[in-house]
C-alpha positions as CSV (number, residue, x, y, z in Angstrom):
1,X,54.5,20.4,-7.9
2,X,54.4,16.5,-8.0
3,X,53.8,16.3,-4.4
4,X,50.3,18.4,-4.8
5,X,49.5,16.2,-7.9
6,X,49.7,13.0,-6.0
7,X,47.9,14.4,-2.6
8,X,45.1,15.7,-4.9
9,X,44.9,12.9,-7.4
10,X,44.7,10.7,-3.9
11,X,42.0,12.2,-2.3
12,X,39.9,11.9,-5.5
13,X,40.4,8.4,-5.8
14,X,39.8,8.0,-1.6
15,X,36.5,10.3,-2.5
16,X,35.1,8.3,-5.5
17,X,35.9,5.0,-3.7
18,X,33.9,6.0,-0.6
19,X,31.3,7.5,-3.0
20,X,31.2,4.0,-4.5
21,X,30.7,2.2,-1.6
22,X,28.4,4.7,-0.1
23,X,26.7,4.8,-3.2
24,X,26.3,0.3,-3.0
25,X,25.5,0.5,1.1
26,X,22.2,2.8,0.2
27,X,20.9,0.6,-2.2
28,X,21.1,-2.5,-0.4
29,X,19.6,-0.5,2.5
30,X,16.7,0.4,0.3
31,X,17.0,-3.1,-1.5
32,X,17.0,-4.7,2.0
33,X,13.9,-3.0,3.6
34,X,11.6,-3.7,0.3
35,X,11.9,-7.4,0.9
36,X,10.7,-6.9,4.4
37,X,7.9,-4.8,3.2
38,X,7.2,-7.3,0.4
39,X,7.5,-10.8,2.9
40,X,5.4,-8.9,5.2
41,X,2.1,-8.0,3.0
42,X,2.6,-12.0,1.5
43,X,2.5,-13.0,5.6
């Protein structure tokens, strides 16, 4: 049924994009707390 394709294909999309941006908010997490470790042991 095309209804099911588009809910289904949807939700993927809605999944991978959070995925994504999940994915990009960890790293600068990490990314962000390294440089506090770093300018902390130069201090």
């Amino acid at each position: 049924m095309f209804l099911d394709d588009v809910v289904i294909s949807g939700l993927i999309v809605i999944g991978g994009t959070l995925a994504f941006l999940l994915g990009i908010g960890i790293f600068i997490y990490q990314d962000s707390h390294k440089k506090n470790h770093d300018s902390r042991s130069v201090k």
